[in-house]
VMD Tcl script that builds the backbone (N, CA, C; Angstrom):
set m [mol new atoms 198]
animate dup $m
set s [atomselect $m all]
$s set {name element resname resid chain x y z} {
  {N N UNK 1 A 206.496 107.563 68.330}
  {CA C UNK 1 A 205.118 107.302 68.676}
  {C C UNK 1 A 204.632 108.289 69.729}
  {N N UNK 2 A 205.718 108.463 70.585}
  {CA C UNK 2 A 205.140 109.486 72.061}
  {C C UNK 2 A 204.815 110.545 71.332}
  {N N UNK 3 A 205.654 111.300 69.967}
  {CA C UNK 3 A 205.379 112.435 69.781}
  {C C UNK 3 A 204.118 112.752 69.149}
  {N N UNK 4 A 203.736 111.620 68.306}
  {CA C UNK 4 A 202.346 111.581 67.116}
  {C C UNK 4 A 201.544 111.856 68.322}
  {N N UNK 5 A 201.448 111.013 68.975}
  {CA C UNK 5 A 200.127 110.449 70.382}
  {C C UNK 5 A 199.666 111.998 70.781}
  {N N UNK 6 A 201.307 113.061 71.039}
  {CA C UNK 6 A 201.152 114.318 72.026}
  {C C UNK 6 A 200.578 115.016 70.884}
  {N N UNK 7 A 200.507 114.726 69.723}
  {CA C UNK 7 A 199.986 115.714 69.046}
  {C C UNK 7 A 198.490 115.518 68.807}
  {N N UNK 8 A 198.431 114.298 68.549}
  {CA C UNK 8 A 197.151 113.914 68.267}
  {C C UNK 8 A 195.759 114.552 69.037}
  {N N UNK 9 A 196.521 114.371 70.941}
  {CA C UNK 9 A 195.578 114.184 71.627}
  {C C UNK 9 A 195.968 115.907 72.404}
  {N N UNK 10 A 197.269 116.477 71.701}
  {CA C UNK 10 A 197.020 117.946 72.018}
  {C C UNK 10 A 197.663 118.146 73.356}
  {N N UNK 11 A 198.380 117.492 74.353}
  {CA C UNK 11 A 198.843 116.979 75.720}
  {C C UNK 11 A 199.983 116.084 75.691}
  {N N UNK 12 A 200.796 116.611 76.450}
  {CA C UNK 12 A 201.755 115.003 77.067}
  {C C UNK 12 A 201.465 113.922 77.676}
  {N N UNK 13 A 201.899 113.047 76.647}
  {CA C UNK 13 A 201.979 111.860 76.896}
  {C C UNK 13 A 202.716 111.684 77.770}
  {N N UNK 14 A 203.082 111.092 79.458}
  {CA C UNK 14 A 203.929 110.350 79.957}
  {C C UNK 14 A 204.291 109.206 79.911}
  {N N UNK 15 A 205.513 108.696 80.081}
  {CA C UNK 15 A 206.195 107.570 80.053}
  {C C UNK 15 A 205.258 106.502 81.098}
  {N N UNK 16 A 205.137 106.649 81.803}
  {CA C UNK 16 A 204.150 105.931 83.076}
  {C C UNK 16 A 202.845 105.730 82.408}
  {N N UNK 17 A 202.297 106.168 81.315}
  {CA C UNK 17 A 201.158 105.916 80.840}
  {C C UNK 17 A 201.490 105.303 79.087}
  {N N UNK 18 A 202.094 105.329 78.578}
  {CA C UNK 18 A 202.462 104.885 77.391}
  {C C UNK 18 A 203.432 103.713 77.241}
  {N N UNK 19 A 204.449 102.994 77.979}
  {CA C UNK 19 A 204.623 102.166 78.086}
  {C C UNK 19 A 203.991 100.657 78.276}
  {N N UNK 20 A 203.162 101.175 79.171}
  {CA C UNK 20 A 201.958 100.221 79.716}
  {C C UNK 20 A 200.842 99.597 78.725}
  {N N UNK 21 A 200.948 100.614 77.974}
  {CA C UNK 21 A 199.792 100.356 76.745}
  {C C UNK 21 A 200.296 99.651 75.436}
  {N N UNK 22 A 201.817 100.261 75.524}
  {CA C UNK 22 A 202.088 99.371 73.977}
  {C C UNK 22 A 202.832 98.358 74.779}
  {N N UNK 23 A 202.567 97.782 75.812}
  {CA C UNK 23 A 203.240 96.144 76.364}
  {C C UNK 23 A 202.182 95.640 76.543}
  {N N UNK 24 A 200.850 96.093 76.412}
  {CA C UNK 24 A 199.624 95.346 76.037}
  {C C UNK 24 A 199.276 94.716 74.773}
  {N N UNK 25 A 199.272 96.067 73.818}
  {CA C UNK 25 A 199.720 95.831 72.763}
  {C C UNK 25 A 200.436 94.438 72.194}
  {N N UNK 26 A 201.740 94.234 72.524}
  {CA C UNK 26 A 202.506 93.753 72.270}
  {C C UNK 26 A 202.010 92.144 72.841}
  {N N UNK 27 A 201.789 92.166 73.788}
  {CA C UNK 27 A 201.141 90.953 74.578}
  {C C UNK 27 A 199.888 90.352 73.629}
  {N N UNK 28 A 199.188 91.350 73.174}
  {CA C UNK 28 A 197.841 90.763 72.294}
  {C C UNK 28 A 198.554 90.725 70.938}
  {N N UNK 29 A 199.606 90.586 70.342}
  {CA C UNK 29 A 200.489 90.294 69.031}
  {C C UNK 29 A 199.576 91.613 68.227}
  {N N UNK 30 A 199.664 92.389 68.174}
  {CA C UNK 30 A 198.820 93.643 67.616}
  {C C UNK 30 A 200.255 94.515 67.082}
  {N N UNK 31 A 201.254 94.690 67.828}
  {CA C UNK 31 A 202.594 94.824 67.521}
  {C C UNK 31 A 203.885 93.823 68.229}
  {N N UNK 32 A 204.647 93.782 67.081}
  {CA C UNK 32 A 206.065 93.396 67.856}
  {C C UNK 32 A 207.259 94.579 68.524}
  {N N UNK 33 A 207.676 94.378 69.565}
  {CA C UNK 33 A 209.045 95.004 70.041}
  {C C UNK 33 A 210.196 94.634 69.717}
  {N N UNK 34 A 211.003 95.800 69.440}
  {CA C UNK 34 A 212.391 94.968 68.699}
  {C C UNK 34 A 213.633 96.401 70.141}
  {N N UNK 35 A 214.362 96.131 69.986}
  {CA C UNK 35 A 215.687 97.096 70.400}
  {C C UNK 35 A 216.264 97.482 69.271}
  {N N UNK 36 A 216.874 98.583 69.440}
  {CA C UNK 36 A 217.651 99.504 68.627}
  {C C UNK 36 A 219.138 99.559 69.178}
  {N N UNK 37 A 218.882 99.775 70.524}
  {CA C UNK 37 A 220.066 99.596 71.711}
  {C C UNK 37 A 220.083 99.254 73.101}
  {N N UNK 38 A 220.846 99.726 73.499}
  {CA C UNK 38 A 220.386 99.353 75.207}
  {C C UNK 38 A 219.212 100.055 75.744}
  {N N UNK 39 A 219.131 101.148 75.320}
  {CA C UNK 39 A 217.988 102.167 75.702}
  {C C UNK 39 A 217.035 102.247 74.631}
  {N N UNK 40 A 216.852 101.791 73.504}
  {CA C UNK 40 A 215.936 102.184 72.494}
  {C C UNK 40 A 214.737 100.710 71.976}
  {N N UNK 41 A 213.727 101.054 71.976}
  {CA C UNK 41 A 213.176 100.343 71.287}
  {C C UNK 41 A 212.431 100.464 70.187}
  {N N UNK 42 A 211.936 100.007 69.573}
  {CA C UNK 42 A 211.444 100.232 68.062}
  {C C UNK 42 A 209.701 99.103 68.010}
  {N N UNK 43 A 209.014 99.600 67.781}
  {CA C UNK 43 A 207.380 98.961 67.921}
  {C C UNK 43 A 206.833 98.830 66.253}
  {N N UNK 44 A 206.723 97.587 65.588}
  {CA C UNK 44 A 205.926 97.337 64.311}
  {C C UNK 44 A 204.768 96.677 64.502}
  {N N UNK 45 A 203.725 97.903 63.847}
  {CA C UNK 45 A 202.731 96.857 63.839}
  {C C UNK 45 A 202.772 95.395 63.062}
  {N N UNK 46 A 201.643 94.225 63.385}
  {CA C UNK 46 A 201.672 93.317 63.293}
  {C C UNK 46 A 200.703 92.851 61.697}
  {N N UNK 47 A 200.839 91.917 61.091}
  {CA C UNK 47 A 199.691 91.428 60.548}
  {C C UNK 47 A 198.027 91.378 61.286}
  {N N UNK 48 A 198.073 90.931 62.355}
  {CA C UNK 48 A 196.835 90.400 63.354}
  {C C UNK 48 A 196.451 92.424 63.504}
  {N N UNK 49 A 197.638 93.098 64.170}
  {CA C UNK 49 A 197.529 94.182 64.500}
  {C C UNK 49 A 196.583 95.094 63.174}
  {N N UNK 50 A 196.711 94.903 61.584}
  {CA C UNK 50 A 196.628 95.375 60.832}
  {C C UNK 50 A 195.219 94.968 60.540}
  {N N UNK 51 A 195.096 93.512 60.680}
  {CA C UNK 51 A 193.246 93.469 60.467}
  {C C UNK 51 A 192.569 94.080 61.599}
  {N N UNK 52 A 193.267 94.193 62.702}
  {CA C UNK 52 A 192.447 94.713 63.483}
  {C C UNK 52 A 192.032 96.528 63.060}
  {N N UNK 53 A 192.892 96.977 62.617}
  {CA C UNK 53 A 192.662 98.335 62.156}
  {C C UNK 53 A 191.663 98.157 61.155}
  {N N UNK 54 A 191.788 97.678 60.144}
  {CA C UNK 54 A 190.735 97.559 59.076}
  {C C UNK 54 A 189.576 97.062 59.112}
  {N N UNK 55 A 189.176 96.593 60.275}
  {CA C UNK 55 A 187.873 95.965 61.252}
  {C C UNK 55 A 187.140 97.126 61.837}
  {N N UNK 56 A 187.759 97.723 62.092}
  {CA C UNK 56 A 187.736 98.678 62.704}
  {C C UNK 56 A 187.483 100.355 62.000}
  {N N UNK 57 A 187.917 99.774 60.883}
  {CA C UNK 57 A 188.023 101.123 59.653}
  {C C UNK 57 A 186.714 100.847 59.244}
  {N N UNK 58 A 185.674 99.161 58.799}
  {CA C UNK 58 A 185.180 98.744 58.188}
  {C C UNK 58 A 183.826 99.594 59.045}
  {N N UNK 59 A 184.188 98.990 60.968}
  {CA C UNK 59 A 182.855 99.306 61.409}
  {C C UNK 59 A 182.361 100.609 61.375}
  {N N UNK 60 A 183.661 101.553 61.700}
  {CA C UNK 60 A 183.299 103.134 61.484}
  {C C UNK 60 A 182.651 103.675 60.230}
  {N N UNK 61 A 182.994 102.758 59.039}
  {CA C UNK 61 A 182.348 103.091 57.973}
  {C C UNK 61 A 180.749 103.187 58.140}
  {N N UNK 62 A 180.080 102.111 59.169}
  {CA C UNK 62 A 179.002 101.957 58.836}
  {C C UNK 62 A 178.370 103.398 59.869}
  {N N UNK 63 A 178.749 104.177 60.226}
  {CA C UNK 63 A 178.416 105.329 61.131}
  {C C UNK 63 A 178.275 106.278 60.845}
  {N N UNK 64 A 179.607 106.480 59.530}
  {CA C UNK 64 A 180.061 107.596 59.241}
  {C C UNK 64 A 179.866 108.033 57.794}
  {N N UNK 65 A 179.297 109.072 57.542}
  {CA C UNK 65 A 179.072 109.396 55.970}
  {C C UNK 65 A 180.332 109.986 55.377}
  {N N UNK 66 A 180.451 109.452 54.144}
  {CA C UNK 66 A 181.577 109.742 53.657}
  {C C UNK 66 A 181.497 110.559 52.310}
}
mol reanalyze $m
mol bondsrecalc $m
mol representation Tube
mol addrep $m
């Protein structure tokens, strides 16, 4: 995810700023957190998380010519 984000937005992402956001995330059930290991974690989006994208896909539609 850190790496998509750095590309996306063209900049590094830090740890101090990206953690924070997907434990929000996670808090509003938008994604779940799972472990991989002691050090790893793994982030799926959610059902709830998924209408929210497509709510969201729906409103941009009305803005944007396609």
């Amino acid at each position: 995810m850190k790496n998509e984000a750095e590309q996306y937005y063209c900049r590094e992402i830090n740890h101090d700023r990206l953690y924070p956001n997907l434990d929000t995330l996670v808090n509003e059930e938008l994604v779940e957190k799972g472990q991989l290991d002691r050090r790893t974690n793994y982030y799926t989006i959610t059902n709830r998380g998924m209408d929210h994208i497509r709510e969201r896909r729906k409103w941009d539609q009305q803005y944007i010519d396609v």
